[in-house]
MITI-302564 format. One record per residue: residue number from 1; chain; y, x, z of N, C-alpha, C in turn. Coordinates in steps of 0.2 Angstrom, whole numbers. Layout:
! MITI-302564
<NUM, 'A', <Y, X, Z>, <Y, X, Z>, <Y, X, Z>>
...
END
This chain:
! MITI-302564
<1, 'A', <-653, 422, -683>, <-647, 421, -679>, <-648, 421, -672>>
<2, 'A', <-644, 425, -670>, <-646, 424, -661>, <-638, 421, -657>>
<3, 'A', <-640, 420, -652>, <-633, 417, -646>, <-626, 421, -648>>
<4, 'A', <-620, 418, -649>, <-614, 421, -652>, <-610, 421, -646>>
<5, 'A', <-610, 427, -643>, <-607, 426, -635>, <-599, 429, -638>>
<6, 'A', <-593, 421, -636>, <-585, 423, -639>, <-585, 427, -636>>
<7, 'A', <-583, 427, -627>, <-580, 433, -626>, <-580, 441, -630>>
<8, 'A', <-586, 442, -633>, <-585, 449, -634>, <-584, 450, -644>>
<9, 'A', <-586, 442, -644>, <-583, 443, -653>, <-575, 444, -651>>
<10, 'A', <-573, 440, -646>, <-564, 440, -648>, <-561, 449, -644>>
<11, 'A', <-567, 451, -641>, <-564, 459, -640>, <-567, 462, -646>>
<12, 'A', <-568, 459, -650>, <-568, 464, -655>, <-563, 464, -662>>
<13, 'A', <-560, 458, -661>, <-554, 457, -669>, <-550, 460, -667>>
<14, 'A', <-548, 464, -674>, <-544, 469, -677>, <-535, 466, -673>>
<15, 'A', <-535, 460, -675>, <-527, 462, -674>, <-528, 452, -676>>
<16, 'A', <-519, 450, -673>, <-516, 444, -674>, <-517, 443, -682>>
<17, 'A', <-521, 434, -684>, <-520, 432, -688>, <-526, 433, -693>>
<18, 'A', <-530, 437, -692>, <-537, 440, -696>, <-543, 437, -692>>
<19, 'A', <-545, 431, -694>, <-550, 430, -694>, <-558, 432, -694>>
<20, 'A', <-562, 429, -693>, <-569, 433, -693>, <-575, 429, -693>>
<21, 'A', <-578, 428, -698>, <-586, 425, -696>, <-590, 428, -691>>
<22, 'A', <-592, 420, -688>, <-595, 421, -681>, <-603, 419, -684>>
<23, 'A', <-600, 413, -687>, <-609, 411, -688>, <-607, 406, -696>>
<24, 'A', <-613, 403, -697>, <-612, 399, -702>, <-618, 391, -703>>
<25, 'A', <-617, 386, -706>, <-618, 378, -704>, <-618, 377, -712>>
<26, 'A', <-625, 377, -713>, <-624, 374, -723>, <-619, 380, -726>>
<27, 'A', <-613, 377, -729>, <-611, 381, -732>, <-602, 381, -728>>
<28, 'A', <-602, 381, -723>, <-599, 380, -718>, <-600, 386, -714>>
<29, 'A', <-590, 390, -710>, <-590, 394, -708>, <-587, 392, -702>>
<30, 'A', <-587, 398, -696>, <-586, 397, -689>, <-582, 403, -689>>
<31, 'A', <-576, 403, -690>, <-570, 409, -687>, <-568, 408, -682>>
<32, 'A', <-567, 415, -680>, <-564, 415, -673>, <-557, 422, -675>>
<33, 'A', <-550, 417, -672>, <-546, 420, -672>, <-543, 421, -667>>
<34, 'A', <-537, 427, -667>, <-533, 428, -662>, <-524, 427, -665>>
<35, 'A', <-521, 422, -663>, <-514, 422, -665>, <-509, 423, -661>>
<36, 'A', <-504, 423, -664>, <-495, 423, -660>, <-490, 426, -664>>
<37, 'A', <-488, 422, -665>, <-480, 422, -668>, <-482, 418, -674>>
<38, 'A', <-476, 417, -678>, <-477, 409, -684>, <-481, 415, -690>>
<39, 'A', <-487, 407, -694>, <-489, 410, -698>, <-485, 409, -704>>
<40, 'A', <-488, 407, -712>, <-484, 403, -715>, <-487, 397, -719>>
<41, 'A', <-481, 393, -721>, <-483, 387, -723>, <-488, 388, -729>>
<42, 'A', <-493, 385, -729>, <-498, 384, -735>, <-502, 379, -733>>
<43, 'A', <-507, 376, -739>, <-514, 370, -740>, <-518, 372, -743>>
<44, 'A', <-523, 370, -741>, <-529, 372, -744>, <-532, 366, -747>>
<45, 'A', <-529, 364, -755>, <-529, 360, -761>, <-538, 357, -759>>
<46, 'A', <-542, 360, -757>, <-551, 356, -760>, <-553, 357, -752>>
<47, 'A', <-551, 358, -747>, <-554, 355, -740>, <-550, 355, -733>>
<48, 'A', <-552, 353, -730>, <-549, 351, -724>, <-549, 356, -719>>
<49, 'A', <-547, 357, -714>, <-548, 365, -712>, <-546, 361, -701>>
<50, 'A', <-552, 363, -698>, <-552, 361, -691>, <-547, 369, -687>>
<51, 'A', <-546, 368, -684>, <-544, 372, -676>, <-543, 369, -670>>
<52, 'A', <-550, 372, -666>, <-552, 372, -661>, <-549, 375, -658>>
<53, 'A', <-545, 374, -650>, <-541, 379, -647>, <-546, 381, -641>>
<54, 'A', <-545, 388, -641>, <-553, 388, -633>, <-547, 391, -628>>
<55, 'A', <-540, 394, -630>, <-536, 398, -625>, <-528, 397, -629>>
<56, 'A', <-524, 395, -621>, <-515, 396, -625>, <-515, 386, -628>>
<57, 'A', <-510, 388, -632>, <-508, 381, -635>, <-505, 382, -641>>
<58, 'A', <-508, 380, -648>, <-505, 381, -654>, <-501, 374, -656>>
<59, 'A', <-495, 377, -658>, <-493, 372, -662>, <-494, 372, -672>>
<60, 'A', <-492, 365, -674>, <-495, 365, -682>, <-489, 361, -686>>
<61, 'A', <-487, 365, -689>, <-480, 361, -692>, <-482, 357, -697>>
<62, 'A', <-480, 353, -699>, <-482, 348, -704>, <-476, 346, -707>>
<63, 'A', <-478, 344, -711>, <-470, 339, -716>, <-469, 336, -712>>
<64, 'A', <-470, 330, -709>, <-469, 322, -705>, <-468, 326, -696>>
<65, 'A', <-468, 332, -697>, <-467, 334, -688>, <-471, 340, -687>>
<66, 'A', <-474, 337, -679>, <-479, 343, -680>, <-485, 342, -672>>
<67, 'A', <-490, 344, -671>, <-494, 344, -665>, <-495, 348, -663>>
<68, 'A', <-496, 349, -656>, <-499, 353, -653>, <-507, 352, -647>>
<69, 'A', <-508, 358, -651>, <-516, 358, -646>, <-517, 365, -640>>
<70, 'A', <-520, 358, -637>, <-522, 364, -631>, <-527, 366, -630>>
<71, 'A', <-529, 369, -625>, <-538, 372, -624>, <-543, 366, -623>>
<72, 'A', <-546, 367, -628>, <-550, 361, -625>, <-551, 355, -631>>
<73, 'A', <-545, 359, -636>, <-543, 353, -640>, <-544, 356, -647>>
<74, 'A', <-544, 348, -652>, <-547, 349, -661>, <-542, 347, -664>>
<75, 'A', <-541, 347, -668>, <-537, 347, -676>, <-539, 346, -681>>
<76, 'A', <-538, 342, -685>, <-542, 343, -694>, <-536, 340, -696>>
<77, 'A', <-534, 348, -701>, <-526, 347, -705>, <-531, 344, -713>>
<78, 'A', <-527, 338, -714>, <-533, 334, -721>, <-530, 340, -726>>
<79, 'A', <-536, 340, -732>, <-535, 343, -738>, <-528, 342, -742>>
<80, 'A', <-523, 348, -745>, <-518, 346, -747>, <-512, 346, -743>>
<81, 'A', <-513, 343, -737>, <-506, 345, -730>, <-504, 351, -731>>
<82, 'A', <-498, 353, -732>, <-493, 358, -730>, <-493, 361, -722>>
<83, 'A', <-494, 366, -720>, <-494, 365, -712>, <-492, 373, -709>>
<84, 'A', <-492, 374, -705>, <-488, 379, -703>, <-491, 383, -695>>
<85, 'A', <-496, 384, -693>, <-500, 388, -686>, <-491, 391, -684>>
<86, 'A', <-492, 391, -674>, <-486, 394, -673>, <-490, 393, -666>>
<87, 'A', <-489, 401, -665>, <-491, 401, -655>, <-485, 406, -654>>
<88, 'A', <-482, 403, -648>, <-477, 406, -644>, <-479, 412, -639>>
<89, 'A', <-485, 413, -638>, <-490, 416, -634>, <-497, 416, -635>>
<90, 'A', <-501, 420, -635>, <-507, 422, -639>, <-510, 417, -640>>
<91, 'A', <-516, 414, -645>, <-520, 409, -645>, <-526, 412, -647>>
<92, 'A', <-533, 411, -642>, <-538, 412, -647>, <-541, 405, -647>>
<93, 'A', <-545, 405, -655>, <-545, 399, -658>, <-552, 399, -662>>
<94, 'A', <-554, 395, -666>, <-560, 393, -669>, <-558, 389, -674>>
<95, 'A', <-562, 391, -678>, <-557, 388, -686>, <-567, 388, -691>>
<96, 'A', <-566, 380, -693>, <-573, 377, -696>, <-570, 375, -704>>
<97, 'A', <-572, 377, -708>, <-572, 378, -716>, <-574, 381, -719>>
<98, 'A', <-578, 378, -727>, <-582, 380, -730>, <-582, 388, -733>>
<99, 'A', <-584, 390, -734>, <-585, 396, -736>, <-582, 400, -740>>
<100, 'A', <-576, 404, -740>, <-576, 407, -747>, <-566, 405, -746>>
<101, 'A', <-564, 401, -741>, <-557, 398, -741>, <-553, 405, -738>>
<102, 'A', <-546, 403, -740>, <-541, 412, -739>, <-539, 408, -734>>
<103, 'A', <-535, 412, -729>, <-533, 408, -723>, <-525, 406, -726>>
<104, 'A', <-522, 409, -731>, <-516, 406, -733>, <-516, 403, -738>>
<105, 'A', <-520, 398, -741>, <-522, 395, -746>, <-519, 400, -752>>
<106, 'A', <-516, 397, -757>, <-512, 400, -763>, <-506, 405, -762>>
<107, 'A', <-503, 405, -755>, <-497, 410, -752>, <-499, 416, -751>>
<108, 'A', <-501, 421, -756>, <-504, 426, -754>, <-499, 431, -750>>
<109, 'A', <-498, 435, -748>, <-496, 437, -743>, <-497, 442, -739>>
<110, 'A', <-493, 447, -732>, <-494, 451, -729>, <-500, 447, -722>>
<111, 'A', <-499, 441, -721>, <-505, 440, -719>, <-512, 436, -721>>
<112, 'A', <-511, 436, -727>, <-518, 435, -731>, <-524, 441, -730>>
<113, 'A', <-531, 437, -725>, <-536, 441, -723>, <-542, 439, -728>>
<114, 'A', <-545, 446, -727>, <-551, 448, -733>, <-554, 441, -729>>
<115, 'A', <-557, 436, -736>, <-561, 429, -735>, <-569, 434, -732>>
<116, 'A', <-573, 429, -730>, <-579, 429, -727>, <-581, 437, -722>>
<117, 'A', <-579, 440, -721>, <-580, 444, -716>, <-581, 444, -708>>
<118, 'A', <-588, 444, -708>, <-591, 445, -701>, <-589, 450, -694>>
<119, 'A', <-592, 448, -691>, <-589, 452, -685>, <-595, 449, -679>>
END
């Protein structure tokens, strides 16, 4: 494993909302994504799922409201939450969870991205 310098992994994602392994921690992964415009609601039933904001300001819908994070800022939506990612303007982000999780939980869908894929 050597030094994983973001700026030129995030020049390299394909497009909004596609994910990509950066590194990996046990059986833990390190995505780095680029968003904007709403995703869709889904949960991820067997783990917790963090977002890290490095750039922009994501909002997260939730049943009971919702949060927003800004650069600089973390998130752990609990196992089972319903939730909803929405950037009004680009976000690059960092996203920690175990190995093998689809980014739309069980919603499959036009933006459900190939799971584990490096970059």
């Amino acid at each position: 494993m050597s030094v994983v310098n973001l700026e030129e992994k995030f020049g390299r994602l394909p497009e909004y909302w596609q994910p990509r392994v950066i590194a990996e921690l046990n059986d833990y992964q390190f995505k780095i994504a680029r968003v904007k415009g709403e995703f869709v609601w889904h949960d991820h039933a067997d783990t917790d799922e963090a977002f890290f904001v490095l750039e922009g300001t994501l909002r997260i819908d939730l049943p009971d409201g919702a949060v927003e994070i800004g650069p600089g800022e973390l998130y752990v939506v609990p196992r089972g939450v319903k939730h909803r990612p929405v950037a009004e303007e680009e976000v690059k982000l960092m996203l920690v969870e175990p190995r093998g999780v689809v980014n739309t939980g069980d919603e499959r869908g036009d933006l459900t991205a190939e799971s584990d894929v490096w970059i």
